[in-house]
N, CA, C and O atoms as a CHARMM CRD file, in Angstrom:
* protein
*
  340
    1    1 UNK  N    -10.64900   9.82500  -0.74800 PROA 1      0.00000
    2    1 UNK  CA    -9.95600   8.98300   0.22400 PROA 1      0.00000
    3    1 UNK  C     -8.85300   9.80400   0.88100 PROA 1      0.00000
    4    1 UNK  O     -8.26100  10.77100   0.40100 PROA 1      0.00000
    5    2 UNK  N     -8.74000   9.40100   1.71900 PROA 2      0.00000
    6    2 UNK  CA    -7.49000  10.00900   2.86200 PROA 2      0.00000
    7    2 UNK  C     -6.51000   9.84100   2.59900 PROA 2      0.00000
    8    2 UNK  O     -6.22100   8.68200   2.30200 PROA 2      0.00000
    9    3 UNK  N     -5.37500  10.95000   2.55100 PROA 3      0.00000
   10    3 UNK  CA    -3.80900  10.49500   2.39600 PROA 3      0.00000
   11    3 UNK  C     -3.36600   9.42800   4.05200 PROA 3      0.00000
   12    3 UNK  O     -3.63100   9.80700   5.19300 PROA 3      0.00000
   13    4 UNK  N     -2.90100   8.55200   3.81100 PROA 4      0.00000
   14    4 UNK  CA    -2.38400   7.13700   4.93300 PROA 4      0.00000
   15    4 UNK  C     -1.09800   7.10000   4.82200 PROA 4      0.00000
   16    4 UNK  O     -0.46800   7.05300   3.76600 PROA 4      0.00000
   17    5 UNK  N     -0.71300   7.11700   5.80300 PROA 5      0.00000
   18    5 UNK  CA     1.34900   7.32900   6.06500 PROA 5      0.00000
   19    5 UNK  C      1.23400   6.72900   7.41000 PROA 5      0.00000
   20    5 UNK  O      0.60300   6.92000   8.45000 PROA 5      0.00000
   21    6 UNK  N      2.57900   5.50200   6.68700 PROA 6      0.00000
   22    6 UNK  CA     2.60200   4.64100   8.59000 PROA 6      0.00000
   23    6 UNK  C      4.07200   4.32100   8.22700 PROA 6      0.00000
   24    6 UNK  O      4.47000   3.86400   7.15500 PROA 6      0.00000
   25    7 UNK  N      4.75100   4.62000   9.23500 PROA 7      0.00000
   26    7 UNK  CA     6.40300   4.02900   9.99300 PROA 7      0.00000
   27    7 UNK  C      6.33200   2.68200   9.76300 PROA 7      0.00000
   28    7 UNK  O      5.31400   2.24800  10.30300 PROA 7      0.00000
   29    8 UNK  N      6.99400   1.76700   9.16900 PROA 8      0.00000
   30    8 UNK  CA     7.24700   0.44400   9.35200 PROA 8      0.00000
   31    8 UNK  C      8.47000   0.24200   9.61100 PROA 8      0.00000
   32    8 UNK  O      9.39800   0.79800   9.02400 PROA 8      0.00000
   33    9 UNK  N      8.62600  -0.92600  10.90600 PROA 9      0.00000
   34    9 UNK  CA     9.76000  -1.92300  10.76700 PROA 9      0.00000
   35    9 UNK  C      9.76900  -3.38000   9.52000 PROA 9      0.00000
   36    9 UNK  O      8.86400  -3.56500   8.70600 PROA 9      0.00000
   37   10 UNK  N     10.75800  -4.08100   9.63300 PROA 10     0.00000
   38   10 UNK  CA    10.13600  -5.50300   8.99000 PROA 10     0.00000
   39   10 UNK  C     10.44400  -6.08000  10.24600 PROA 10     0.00000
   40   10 UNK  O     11.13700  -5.72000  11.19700 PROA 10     0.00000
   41   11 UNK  N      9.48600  -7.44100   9.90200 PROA 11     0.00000
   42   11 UNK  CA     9.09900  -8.39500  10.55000 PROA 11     0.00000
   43   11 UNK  C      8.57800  -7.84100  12.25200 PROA 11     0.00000
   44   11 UNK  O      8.82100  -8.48200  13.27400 PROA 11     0.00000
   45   12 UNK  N      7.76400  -6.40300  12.19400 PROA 12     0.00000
   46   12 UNK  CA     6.97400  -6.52100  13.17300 PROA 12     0.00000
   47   12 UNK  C      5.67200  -6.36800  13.10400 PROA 12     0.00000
   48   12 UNK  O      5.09600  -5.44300  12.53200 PROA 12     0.00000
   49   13 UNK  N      5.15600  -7.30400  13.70500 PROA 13     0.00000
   50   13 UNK  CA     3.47500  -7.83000  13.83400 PROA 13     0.00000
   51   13 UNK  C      2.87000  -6.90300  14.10000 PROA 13     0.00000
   52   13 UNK  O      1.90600  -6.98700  13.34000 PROA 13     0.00000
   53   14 UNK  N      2.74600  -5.98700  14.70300 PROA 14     0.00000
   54   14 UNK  CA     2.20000  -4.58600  14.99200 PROA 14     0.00000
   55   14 UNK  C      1.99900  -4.06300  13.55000 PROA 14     0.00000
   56   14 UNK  O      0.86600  -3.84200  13.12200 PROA 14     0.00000
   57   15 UNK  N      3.11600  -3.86600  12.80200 PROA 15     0.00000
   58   15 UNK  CA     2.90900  -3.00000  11.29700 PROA 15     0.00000
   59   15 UNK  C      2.07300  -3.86800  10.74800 PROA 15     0.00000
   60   15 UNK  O      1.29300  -3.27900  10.00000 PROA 15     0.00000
   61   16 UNK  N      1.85600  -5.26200  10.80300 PROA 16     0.00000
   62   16 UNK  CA     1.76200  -6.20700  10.10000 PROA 16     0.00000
   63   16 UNK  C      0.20300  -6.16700  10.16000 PROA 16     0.00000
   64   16 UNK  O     -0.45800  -6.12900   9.12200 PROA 16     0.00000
   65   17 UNK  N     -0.18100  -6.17400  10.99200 PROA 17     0.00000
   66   17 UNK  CA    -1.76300  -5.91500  11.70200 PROA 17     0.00000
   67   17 UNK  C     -2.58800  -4.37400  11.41100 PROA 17     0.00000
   68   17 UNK  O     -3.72700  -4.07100  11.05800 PROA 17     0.00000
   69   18 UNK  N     -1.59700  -3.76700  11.69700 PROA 18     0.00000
   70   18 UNK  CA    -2.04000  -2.00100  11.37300 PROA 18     0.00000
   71   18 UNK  C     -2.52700  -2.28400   9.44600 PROA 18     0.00000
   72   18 UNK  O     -3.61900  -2.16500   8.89100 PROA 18     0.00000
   73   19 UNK  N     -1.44300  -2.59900   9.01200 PROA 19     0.00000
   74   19 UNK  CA    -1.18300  -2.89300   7.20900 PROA 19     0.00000
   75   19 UNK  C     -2.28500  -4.16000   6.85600 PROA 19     0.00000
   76   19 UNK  O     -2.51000  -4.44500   5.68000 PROA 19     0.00000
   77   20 UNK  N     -2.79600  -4.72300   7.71800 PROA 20     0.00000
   78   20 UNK  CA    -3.93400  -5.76300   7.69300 PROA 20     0.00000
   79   20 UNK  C     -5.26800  -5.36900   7.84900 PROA 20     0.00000
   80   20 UNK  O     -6.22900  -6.02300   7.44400 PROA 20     0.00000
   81   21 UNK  N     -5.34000  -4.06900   8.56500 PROA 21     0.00000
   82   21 UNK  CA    -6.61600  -3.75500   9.05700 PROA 21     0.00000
   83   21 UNK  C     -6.57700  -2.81900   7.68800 PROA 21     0.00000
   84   21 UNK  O     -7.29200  -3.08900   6.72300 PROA 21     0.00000
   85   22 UNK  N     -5.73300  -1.77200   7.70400 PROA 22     0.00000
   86   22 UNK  CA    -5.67500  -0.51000   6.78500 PROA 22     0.00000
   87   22 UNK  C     -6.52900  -1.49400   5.25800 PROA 22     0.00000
   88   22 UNK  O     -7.62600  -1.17100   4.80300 PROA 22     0.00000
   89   23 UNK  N     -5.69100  -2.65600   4.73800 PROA 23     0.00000
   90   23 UNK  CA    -6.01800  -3.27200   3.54400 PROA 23     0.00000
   91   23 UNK  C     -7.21600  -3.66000   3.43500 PROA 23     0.00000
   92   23 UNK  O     -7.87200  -3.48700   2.40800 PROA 23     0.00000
   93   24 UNK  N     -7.70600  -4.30200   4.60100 PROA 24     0.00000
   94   24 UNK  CA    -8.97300  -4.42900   4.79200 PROA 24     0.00000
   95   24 UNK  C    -10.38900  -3.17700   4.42100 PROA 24     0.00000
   96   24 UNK  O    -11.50800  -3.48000   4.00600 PROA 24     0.00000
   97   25 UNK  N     -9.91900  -1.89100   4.70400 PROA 25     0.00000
   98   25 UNK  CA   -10.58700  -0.81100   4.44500 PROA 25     0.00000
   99   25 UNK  C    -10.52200   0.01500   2.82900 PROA 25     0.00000
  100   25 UNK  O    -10.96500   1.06300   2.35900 PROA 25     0.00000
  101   26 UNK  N     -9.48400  -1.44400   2.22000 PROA 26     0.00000
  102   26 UNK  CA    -9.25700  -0.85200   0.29700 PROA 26     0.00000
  103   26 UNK  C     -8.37500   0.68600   0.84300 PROA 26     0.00000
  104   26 UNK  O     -8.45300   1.69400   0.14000 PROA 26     0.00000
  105   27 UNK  N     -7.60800   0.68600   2.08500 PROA 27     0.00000
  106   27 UNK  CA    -6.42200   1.84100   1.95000 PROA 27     0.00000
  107   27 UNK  C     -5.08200   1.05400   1.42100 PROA 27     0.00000
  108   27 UNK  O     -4.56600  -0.00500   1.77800 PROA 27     0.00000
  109   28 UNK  N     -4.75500   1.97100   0.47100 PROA 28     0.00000
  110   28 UNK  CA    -2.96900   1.74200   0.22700 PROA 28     0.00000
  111   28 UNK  C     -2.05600   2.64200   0.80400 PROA 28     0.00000
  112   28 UNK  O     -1.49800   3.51900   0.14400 PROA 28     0.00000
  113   29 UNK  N     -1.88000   2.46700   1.99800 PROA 29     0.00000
  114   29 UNK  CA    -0.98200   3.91200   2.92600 PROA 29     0.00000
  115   29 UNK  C      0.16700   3.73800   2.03900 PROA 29     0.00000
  116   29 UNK  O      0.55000   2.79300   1.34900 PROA 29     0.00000
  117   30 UNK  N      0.74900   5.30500   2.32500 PROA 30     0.00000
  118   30 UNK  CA     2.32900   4.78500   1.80400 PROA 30     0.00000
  119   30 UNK  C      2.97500   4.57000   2.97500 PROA 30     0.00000
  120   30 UNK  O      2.65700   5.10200   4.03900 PROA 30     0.00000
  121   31 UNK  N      3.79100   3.87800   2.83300 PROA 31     0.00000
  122   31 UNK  CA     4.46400   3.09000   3.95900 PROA 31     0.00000
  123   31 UNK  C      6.56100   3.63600   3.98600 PROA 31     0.00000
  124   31 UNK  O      7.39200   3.62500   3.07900 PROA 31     0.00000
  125   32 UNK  N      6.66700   4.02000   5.41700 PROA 32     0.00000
  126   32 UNK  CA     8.13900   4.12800   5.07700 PROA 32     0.00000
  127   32 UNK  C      8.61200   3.44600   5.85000 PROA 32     0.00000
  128   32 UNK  O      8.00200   3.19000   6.88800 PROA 32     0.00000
  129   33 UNK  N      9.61700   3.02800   5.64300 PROA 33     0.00000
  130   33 UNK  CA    10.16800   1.27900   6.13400 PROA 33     0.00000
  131   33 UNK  C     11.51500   2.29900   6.86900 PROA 33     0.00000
  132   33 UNK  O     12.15200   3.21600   6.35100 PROA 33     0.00000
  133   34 UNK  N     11.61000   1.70400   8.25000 PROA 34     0.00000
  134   34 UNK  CA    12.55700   2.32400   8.95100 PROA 34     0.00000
  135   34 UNK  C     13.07000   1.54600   9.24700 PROA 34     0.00000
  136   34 UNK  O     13.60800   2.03100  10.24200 PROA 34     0.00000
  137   35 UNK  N     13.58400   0.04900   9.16500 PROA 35     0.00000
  138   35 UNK  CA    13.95800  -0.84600   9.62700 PROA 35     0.00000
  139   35 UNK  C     15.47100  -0.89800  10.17600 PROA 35     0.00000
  140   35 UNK  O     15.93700  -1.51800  11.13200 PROA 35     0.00000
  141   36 UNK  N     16.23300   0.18500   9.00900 PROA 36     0.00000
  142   36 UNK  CA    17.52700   0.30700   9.16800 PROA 36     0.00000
  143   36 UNK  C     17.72000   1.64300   9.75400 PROA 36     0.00000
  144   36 UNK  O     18.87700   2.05600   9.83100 PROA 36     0.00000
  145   37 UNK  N     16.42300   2.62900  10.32400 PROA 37     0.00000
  146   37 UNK  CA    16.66000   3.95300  11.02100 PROA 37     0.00000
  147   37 UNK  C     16.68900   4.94400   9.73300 PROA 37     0.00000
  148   37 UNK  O     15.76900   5.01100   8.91700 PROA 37     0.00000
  149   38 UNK  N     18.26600   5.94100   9.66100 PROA 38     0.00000
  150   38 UNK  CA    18.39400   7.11000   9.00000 PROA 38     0.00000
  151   38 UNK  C     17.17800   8.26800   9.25800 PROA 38     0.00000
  152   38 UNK  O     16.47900   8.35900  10.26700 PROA 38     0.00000
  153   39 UNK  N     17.14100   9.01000   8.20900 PROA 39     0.00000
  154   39 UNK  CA    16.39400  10.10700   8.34500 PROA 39     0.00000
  155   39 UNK  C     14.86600   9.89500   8.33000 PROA 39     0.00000
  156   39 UNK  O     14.22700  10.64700   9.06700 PROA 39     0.00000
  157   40 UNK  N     14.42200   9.30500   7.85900 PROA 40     0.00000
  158   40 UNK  CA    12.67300   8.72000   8.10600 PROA 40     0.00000
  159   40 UNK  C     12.22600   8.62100   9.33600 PROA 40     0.00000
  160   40 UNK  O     11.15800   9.08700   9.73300 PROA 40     0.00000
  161   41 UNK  N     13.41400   7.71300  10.29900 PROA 41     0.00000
  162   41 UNK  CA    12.93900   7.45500  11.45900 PROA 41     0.00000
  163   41 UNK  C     13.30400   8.85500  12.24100 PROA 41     0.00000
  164   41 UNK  O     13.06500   8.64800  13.43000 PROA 41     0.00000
  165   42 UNK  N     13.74200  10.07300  12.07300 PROA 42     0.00000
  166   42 UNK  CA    13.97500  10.97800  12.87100 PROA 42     0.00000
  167   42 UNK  C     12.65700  12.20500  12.44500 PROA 42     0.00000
  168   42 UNK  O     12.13100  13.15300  13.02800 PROA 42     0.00000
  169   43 UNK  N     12.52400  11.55900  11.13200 PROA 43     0.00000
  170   43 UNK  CA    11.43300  12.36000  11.07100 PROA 43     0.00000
  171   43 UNK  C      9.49300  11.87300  11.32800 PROA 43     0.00000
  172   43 UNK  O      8.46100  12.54200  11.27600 PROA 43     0.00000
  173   44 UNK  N      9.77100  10.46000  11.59500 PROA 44     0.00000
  174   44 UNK  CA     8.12600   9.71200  11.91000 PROA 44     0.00000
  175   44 UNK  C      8.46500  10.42100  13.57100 PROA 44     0.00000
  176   44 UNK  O      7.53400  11.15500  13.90400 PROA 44     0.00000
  177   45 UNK  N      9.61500  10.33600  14.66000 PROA 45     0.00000
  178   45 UNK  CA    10.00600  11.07400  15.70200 PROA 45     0.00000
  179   45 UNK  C      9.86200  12.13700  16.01500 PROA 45     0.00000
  180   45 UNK  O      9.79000  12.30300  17.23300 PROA 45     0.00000
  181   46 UNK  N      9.77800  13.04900  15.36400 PROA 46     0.00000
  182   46 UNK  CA     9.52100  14.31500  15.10400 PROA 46     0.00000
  183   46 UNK  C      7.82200  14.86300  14.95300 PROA 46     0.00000
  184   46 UNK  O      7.30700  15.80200  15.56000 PROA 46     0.00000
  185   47 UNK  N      7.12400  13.86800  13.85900 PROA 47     0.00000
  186   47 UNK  CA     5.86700  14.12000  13.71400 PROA 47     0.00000
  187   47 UNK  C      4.89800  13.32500  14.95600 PROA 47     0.00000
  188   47 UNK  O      3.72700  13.53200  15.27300 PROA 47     0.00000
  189   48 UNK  N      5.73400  12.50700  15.41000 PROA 48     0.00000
  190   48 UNK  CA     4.83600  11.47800  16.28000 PROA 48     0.00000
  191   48 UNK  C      5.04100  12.38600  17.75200 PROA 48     0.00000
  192   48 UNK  O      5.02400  11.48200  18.58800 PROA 48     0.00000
  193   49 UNK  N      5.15200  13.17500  18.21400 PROA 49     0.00000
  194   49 UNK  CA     5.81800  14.17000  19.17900 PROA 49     0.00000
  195   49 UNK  C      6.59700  13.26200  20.10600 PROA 49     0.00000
  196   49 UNK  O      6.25800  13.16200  21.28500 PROA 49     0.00000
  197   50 UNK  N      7.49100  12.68400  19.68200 PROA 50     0.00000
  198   50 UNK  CA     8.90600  11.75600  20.17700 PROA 50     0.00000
  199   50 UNK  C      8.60500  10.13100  20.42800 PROA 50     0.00000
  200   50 UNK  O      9.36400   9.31300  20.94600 PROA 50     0.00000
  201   51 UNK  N      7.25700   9.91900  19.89700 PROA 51     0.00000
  202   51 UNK  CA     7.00400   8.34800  19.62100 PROA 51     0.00000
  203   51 UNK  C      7.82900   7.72300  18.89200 PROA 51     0.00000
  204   51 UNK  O      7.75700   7.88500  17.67300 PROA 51     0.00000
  205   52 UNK  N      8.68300   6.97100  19.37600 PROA 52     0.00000
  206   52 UNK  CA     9.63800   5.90700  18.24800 PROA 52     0.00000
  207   52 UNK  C      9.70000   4.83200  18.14600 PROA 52     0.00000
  208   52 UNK  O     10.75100   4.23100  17.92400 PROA 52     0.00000
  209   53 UNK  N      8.31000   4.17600  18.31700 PROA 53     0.00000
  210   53 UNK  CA     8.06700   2.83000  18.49500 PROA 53     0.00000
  211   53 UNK  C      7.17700   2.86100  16.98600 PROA 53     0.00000
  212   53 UNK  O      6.77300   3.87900  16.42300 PROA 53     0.00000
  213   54 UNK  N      7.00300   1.41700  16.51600 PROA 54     0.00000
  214   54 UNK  CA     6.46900   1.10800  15.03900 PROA 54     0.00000
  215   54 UNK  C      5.09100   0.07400  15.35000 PROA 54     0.00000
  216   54 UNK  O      4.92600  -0.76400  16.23700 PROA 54     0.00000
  217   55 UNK  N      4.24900   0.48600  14.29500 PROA 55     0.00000
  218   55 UNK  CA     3.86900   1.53700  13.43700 PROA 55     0.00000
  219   55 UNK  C      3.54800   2.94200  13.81200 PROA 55     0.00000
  220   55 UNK  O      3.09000   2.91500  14.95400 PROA 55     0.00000
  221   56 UNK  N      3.60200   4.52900  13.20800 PROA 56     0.00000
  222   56 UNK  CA     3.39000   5.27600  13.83500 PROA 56     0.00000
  223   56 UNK  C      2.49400   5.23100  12.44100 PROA 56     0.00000
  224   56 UNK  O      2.84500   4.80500  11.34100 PROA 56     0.00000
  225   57 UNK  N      1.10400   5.86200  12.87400 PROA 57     0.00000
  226   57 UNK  CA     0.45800   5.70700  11.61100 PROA 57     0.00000
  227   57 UNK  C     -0.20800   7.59200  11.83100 PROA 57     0.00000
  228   57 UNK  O     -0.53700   8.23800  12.82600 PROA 57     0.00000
  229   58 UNK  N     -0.15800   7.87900  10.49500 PROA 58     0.00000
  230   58 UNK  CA    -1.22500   9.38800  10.18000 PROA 58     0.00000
  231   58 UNK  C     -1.82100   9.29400   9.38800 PROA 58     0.00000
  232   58 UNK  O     -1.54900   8.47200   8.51300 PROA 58     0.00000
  233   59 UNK  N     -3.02400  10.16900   9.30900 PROA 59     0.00000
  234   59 UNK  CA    -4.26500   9.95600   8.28600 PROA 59     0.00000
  235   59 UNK  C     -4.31300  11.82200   8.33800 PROA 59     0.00000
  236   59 UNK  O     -4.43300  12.74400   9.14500 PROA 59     0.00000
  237   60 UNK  N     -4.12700  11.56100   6.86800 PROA 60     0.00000
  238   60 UNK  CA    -4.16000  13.52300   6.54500 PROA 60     0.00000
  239   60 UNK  C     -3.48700  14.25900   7.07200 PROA 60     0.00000
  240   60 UNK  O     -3.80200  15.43400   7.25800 PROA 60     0.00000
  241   61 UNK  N     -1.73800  13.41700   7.66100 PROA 61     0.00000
  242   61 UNK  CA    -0.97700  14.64300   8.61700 PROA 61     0.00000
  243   61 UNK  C     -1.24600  14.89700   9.95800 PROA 61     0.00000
  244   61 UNK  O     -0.60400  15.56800  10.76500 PROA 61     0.00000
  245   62 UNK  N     -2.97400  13.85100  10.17800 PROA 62     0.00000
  246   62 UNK  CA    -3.17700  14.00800  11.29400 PROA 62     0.00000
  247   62 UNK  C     -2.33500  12.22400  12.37300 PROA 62     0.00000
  248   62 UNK  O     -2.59100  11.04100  12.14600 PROA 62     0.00000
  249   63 UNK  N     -1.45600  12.77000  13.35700 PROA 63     0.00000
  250   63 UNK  CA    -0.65300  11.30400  13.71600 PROA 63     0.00000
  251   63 UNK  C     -2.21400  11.04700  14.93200 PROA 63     0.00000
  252   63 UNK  O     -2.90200  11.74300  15.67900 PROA 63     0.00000
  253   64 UNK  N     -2.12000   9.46700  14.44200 PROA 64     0.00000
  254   64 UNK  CA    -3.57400   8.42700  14.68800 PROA 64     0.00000
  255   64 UNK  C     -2.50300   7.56000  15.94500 PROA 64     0.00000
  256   64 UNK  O     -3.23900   7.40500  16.92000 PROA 64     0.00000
  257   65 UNK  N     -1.58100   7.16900  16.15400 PROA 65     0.00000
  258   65 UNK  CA    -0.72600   6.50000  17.06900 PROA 65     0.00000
  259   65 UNK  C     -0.19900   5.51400  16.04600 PROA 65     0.00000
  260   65 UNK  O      0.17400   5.66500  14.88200 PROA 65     0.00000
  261   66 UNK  N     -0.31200   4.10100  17.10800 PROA 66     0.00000
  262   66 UNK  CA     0.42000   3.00600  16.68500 PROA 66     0.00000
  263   66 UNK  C     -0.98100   1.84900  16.39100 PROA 66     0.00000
  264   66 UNK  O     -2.11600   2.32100  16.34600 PROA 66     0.00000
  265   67 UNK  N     -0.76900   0.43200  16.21700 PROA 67     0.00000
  266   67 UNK  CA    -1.52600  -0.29700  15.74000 PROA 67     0.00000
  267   67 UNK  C     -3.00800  -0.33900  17.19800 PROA 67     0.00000
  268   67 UNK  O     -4.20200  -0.09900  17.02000 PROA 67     0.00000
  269   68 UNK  N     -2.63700  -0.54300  17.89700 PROA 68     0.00000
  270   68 UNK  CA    -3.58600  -0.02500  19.13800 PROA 68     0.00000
  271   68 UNK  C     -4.85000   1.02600  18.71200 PROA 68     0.00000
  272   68 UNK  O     -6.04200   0.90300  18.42900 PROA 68     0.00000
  273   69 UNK  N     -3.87800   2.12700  18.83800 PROA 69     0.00000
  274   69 UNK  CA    -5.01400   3.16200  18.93900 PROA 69     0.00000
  275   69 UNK  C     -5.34400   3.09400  17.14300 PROA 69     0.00000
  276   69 UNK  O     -6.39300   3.70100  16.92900 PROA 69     0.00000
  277   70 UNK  N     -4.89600   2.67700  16.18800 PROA 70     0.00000
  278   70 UNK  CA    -5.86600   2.36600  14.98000 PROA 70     0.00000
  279   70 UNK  C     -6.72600   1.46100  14.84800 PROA 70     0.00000
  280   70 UNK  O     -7.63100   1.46300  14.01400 PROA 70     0.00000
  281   71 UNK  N     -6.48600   0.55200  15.73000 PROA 71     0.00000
  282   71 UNK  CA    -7.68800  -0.71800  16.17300 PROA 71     0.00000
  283   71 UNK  C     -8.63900  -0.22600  17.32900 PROA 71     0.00000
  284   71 UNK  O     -9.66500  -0.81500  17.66900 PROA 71     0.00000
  285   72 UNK  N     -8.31600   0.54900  17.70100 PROA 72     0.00000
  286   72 UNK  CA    -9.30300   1.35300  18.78200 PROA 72     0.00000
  287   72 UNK  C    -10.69200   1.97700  18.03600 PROA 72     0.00000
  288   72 UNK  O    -11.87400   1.64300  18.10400 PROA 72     0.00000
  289   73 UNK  N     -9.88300   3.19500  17.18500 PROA 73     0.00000
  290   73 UNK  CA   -10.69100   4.02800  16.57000 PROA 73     0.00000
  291   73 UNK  C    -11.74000   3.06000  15.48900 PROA 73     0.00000
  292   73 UNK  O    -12.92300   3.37600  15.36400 PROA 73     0.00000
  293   74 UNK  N    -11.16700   1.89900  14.76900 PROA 74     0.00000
  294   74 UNK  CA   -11.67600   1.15200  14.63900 PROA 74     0.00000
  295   74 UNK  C    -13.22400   0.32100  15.18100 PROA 74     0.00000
  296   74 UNK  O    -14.35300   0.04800  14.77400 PROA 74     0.00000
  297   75 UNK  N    -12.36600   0.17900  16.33300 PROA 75     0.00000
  298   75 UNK  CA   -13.63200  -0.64700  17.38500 PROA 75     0.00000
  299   75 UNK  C    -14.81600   0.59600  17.72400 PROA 75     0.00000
  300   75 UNK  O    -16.00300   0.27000  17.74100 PROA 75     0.00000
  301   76 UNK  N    -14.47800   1.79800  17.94700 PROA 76     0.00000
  302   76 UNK  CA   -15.29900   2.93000  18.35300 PROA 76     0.00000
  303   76 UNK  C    -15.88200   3.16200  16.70400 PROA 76     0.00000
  304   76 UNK  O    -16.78800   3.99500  16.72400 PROA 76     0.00000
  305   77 UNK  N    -15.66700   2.77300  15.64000 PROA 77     0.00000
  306   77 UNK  CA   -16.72800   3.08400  14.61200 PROA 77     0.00000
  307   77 UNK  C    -16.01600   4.36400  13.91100 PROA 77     0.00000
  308   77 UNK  O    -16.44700   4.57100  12.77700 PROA 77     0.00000
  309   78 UNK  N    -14.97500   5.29800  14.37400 PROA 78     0.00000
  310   78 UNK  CA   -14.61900   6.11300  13.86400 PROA 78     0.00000
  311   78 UNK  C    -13.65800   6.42000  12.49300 PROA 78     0.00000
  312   78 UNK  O    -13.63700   7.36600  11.70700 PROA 78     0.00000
  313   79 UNK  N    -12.77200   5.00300  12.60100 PROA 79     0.00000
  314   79 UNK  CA   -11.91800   4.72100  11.60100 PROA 79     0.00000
  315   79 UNK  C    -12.32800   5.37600  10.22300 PROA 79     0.00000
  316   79 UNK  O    -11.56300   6.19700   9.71600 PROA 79     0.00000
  317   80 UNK  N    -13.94700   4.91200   9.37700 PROA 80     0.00000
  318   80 UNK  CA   -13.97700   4.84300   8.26800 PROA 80     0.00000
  319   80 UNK  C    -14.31600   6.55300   8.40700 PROA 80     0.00000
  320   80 UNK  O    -14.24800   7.25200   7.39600 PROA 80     0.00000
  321   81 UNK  N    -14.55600   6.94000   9.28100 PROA 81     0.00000
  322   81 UNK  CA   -14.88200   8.83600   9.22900 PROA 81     0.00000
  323   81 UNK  C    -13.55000   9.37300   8.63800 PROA 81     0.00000
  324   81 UNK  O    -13.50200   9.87100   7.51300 PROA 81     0.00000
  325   82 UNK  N    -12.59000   9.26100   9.36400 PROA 82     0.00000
  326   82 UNK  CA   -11.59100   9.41500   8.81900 PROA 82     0.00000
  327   82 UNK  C    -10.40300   8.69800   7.81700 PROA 82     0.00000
  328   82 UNK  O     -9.18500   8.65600   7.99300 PROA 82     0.00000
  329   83 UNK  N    -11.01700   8.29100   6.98700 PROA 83     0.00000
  330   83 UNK  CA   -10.50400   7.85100   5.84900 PROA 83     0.00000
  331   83 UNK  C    -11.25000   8.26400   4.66100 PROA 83     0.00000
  332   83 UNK  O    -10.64800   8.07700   3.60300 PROA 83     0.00000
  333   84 UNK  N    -12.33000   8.74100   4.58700 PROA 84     0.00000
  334   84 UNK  CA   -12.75400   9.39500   3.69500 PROA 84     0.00000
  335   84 UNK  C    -13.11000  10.66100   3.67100 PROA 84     0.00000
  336   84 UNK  O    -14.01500  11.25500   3.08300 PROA 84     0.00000
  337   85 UNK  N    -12.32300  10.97400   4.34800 PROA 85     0.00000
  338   85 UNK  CA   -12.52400  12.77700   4.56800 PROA 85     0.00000
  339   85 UNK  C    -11.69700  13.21800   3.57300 PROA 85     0.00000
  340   85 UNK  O    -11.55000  14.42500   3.38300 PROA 85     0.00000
C-alpha cells in the first residue's frame, strides 16, 4: 500500500470528502491538521509548490492536489493504480 499524507483543516468538507473517499479505498493517510497554521502549514506550502488551500493530499511524496483532483483521478480509474504501488 501507498504511503497517504493530506493537509487538514477542521470542519472543512473538502478534507471531509477527500478522508471519505481515501476510507472508502481501506487507506489510513496520515493526516496533519493545520487548523491553527504553524510549521505544517508552511511546510504542506512548500511541498504543494505554494498551494495553501485544504486538503493538499500526496501519495508516495508524490502531491495528487486537493479533494477535486483526488476525485478526478478517481473518476478516470487511476486512483487505485496509485495506491498500491
Amino acid at each position: 500500500m501507498a504511503k497517504v499524507e493530506i493537509y487538514t483543516k477542521a470542519f472543512c468538507p473538502y478534507c471531509s470528502r477527500a478522508m471519505r473517499l481515501l476510507g472508502d479505498k481501506g487507506v489510513s493517510p496520515t493526516e496533519h491538521d493545520i487548523t491553527y497554521g504553524g510549521p505544517q502549514r508552511q511546510e504542506m506550502i512548500g511541498r504543494a509548490g505554494g498551494r495553501s488551500t485544504v486538503p493538499q493530499i500526496f501519495i508516495d511524496d508524490r502531491h495528487i492536489g486537493g479533494s477535486d483532483d483526488l476525485a478526478a483521478l478517481e473518476a478516470r480509474g487511476e486512483l487505485d493504480k496509485l495506491l498500491v504501488a
